[in-house]
PLY file of the C-alpha trace (Angstrom):
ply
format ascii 1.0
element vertex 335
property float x
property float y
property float z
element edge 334
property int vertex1
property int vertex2
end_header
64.80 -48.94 -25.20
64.22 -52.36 -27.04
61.02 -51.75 -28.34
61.87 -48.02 -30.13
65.31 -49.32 -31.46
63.26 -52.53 -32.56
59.84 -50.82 -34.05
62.44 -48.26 -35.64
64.12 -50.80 -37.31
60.71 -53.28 -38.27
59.16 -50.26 -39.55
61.93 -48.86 -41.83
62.02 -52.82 -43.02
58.35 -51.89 -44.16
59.15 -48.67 -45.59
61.68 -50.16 -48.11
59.43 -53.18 -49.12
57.17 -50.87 -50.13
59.46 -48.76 -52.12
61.38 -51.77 -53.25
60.25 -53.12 -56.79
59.20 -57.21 -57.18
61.58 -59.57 -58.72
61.76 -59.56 -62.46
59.63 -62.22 -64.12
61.21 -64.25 -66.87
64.67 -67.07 -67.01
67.35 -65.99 -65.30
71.28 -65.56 -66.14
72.53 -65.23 -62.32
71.48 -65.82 -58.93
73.05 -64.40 -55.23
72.65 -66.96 -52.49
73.13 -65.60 -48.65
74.81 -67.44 -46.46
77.25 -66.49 -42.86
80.61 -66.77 -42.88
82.32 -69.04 -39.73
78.96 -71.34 -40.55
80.47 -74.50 -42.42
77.12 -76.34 -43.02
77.59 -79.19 -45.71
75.84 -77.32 -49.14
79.11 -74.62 -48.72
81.10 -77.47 -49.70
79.85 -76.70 -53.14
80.18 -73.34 -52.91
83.55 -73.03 -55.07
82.24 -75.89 -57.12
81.99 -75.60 -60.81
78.89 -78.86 -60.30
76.59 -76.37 -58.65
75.80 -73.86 -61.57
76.32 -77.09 -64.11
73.54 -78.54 -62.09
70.95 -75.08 -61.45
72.08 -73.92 -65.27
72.85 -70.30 -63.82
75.65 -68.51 -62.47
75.79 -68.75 -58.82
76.53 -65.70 -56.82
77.58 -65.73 -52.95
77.34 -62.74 -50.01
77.72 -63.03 -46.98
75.99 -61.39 -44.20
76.33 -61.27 -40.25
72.48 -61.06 -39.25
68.99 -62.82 -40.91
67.95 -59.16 -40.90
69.84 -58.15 -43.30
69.09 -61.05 -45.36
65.72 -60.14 -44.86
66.47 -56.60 -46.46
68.82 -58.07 -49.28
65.51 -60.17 -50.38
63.44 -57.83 -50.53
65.03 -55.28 -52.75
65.79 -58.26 -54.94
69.62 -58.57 -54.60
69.17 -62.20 -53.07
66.84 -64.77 -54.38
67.72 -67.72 -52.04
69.24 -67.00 -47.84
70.73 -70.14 -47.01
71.04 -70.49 -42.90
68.53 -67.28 -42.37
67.52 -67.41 -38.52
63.92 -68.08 -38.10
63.31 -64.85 -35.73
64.59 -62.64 -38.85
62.53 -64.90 -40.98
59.53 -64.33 -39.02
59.77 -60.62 -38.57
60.17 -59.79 -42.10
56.60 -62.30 -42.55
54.64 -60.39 -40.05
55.86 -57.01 -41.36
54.46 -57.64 -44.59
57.77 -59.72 -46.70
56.50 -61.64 -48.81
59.37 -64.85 -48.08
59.15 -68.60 -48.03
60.79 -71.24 -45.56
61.44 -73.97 -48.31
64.10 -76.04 -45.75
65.82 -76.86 -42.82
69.40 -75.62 -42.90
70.56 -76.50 -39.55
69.45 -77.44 -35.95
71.94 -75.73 -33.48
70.96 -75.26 -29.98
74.78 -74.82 -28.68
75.91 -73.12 -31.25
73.48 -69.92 -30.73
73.36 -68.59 -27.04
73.75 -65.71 -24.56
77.38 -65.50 -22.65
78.19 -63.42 -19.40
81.65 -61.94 -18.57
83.62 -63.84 -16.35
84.57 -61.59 -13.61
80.76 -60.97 -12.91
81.02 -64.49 -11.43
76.95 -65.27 -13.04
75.50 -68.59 -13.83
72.13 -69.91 -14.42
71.96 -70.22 -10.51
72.30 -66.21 -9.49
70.85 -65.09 -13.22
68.30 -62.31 -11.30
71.87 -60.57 -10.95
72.00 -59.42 -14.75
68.96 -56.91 -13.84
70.42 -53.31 -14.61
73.25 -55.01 -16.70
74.58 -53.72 -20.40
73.99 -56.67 -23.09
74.34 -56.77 -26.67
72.08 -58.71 -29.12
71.67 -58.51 -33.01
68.43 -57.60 -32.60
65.61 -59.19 -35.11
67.60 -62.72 -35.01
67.35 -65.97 -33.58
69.92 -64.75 -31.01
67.45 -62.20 -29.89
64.91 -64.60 -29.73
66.75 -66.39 -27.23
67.89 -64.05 -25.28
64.08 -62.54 -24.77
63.39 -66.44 -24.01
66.31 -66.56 -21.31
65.39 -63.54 -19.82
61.61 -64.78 -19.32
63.19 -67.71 -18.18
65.21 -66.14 -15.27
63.09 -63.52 -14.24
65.32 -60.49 -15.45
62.69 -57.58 -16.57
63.70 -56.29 -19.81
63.30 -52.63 -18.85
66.10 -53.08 -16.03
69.18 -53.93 -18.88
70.47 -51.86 -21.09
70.22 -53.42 -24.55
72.32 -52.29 -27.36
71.85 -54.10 -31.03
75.72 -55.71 -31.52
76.34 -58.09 -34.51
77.92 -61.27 -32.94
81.06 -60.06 -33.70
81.23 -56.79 -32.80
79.12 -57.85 -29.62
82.45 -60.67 -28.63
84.56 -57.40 -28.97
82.87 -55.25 -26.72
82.95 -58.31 -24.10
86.68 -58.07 -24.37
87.08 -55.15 -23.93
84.50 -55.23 -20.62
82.40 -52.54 -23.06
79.55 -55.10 -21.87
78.35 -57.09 -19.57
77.18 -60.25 -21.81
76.25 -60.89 -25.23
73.92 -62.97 -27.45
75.02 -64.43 -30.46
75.83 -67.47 -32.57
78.86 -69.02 -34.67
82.39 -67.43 -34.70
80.79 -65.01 -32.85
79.73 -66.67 -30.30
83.25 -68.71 -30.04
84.93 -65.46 -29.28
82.14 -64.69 -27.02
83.08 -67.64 -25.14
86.93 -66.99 -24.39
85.35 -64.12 -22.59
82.57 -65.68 -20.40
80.52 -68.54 -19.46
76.76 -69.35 -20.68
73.77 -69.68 -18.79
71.82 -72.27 -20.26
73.47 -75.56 -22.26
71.59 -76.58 -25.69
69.92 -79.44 -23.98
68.93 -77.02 -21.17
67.47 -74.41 -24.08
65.72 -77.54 -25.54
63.88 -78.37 -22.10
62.59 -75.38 -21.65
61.41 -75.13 -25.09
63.94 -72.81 -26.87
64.63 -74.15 -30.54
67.45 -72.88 -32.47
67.50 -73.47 -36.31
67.98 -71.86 -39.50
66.21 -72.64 -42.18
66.75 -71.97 -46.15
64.16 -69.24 -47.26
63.32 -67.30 -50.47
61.04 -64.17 -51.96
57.69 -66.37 -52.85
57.52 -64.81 -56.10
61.28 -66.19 -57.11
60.43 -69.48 -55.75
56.76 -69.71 -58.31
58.96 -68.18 -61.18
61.92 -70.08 -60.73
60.55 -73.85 -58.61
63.14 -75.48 -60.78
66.11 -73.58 -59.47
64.97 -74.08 -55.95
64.63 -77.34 -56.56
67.38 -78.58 -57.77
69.23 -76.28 -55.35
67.41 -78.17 -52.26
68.43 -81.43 -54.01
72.27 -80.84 -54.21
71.74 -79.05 -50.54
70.12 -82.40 -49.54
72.82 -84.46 -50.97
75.25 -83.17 -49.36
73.61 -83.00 -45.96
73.52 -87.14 -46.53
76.80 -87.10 -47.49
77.87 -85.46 -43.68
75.59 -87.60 -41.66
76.37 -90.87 -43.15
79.72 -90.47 -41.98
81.50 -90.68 -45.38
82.57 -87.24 -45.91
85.84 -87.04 -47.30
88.62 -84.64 -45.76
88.55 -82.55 -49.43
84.80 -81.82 -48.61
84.79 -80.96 -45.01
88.00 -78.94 -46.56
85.73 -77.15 -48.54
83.39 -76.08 -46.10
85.93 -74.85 -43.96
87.48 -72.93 -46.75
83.90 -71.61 -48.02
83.34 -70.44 -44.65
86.33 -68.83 -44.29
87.74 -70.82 -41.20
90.65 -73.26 -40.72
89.43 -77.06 -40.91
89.93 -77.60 -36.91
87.65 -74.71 -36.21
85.15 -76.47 -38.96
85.36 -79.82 -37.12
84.70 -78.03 -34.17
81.60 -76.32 -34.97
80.24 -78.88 -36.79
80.10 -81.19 -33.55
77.54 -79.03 -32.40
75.20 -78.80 -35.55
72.58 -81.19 -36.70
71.75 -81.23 -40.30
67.97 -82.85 -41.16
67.46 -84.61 -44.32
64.66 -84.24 -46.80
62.97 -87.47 -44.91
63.18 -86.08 -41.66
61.86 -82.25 -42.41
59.29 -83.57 -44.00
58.19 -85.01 -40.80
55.82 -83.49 -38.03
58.89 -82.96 -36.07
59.36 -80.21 -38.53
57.72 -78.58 -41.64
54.70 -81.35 -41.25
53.92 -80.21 -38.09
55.40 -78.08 -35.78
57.15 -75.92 -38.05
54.26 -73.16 -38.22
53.32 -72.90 -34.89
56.99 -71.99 -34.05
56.90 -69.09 -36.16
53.88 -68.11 -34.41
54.82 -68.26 -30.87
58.27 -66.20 -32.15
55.86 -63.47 -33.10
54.03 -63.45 -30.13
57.47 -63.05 -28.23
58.37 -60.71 -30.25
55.33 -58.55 -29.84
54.86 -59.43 -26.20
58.11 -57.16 -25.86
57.41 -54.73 -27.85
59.82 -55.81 -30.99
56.92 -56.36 -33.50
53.22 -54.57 -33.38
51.55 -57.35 -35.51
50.97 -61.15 -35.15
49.95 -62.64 -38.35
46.66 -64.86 -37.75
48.89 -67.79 -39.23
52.07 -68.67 -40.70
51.10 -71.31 -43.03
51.25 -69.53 -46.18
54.88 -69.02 -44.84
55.82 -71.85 -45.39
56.47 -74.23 -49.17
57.17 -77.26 -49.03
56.99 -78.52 -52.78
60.15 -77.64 -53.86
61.64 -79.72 -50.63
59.03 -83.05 -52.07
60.58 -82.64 -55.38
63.64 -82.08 -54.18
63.55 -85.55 -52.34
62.81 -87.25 -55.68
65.62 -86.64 -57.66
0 1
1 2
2 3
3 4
4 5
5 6
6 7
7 8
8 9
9 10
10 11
11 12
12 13
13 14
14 15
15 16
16 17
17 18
18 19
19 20
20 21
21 22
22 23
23 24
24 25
25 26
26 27
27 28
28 29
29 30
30 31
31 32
32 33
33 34
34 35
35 36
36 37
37 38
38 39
39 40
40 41
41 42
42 43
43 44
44 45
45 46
46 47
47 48
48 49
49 50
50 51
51 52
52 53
53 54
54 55
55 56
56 57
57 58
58 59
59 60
60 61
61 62
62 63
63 64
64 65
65 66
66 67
67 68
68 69
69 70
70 71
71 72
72 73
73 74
74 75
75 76
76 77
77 78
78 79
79 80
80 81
81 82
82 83
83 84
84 85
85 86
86 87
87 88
88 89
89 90
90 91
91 92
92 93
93 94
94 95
95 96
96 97
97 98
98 99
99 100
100 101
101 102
102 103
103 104
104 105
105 106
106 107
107 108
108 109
109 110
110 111
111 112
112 113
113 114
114 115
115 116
116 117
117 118
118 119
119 120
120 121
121 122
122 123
123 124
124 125
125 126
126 127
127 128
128 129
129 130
130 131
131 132
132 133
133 134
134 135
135 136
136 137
137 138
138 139
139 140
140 141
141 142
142 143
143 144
144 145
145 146
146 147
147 148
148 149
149 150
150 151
151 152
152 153
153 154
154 155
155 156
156 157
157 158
158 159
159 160
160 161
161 162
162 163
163 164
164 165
165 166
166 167
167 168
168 169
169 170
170 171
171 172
172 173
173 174
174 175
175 176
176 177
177 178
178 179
179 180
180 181
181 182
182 183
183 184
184 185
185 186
186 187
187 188
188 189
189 190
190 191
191 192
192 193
193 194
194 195
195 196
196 197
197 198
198 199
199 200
200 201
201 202
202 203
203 204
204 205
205 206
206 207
207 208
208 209
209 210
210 211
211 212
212 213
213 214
214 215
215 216
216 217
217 218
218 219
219 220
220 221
221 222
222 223
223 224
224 225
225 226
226 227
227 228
228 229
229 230
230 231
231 232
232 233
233 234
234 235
235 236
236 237
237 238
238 239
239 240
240 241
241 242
242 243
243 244
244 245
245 246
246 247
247 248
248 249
249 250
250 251
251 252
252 253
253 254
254 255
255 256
256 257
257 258
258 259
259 260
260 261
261 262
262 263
263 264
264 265
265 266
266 267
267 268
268 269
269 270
270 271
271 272
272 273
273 274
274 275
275 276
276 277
277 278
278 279
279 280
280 281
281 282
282 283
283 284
284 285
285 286
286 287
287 288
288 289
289 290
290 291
291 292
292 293
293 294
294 295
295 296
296 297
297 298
298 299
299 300
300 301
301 302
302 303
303 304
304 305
305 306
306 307
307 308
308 309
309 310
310 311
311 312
312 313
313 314
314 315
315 316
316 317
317 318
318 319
319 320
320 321
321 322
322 323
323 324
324 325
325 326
326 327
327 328
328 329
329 330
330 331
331 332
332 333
333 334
């Protein structure tokens, strides 16, 4: 059932925070950054760039990771200081079980880039949904994926208890909807794309966005790294934000959407292609009430209370608010 493979895996996430020693106080020689692969947003562009530890005065470490969970996991015994791109379901079930992390940014806005696709010989669309009752679906459970799926499901009517949910990675999930393993699968990114050759969706982006689904990732770090080390995140946001300005104005050169593709391990036409579905905010514009100024932290709050509402999380968090830091993003916009 969802709710014991989800409680099983919330409460062995609070099991190893407890275990797991706090970040060592002091300057630091090295930092790991998170970040996906098959996710070329415009900061990876600098991943391979020598400017990047010239500019945060540390060596710069990258790992890649297929959910926000295990972000969640990697930050918490210490082995990550900053998740670039972590979902904001992960985000917000590693809060309410106790994780001490901080959104700090918006990575990306990416409503059809993150979604829930049904095998094509089953011959269901958004008009005959009801029909995946008593189907098999996979769904990295704990991510913004899930989160969307549990939304899509409340959406269409399709009780929870009839399917048969089994907790896939995006790409192992596209596999076993090749292979007919499955009946549909929730996922985002290369994933997703594979997903796709397989299947149709149910719900478009926009349609998501009506109905009041958001999908974004947002940049996110231990609060104790961020209070020892503000200058590092800082400057990190800073470069981040330049090069978000860079993309949206339109001037990015071939060599740098180059780079992204390389950093994120895909071939510059699958790049292009994903990009066209991505929206990257600026400084400016997070700073807004459209995001971290205002509706930011009640998000994360009614993501909890879908999460416990199905049994994935036992604890809603009175507010998210201390969740959230937004001076290294103000500072950030300065330089």
């Amino acid at each position: 059932m969802l709710a014991k493979t989800t409680m099983g895996l919330v409460s062995g996430l609070a099991l190893m925070l407890a275990a797991w020693p706090a970040l060592a106080e002091g300057p630091l020689d090295e930092i790991t950054i998170a970040y996906y692969t098959e996710w070329p947003i415009p900061v990876m562009a600098y991943k391979d760039n020598p400017k990047l530890e010239e500019e945060l005065g540390v060596k710069v470490n990258w790992v890649s990771f297929e959910t926000g969970t295990a972000m969640s996991a990697a930050m918490a015994s210490g082995d990550v200081q900053i998740a670039l791109s972590q979902g904001v379901p992960p985000f917000v079930v590693a809060v309410s079980s106790g994780q001490d992390l901080q959104l700090i940014d918006i990575a990306v806005n990416y409503s059809d880039t993150d979604n829930c696709v049904v095998r094509s010989d089953l011959e269901i669309d958004k008009t005959n949904a009801g029909e995946l009752a008593g189907k098999k679906v996979a769904v990295p459970l704990g991510t913004a994926a899930h989160h969307g799926f549990l939304r899509q499901m409340e959406h269409f009517g399709v009780p929870l208890e009839s399917l048969q949910i089994v907790d896939m990675d995006p790409p192992t999930g596209a596999a076993a909807l090749a292979q007919g393993a499955i009946d549909f699968a929730c996922g985002y990114g290369g994933g997703l794309a594979r997903m796709k050759e397989y299947g149709n969706v149910l719900l478009t982006g926009a349609e998501k966005e009506a109905i009041g689904i958001l999908v974004f990732d947002a940049t996110t770090a231990p609060a104790d790294f961020i209070a020892e080390h503000e200058d590092i995140v800082t400057k990190f946001l800073a470069i981040k934000n330049e090069a978000a300005r860079t993309y949206n104005s339109g001037e990015a050169s071939e060599e740098m959407l180059q780079a992204m593709a390389d950093a994120s391990g895909m071939d510059l036409a699958g790049a292009k292609a994903s990009l066209e579905l991505m929206t990257f905010p600026e400084a400016e514009e997070q700073l807004s009430e459209d995001w971290l100024g205002g509706r930011v932290v009640p998000f994360m709050k009614e993501v909890a209370e879908v999460f416990a509402e199905t049994g994935a999380i036992d604890h809603v968090l009175d507010s998210y608010e201390h969740a959230l830091n937004t001076g290294p993003l103000k500072a950030a916009s300065q330089m």
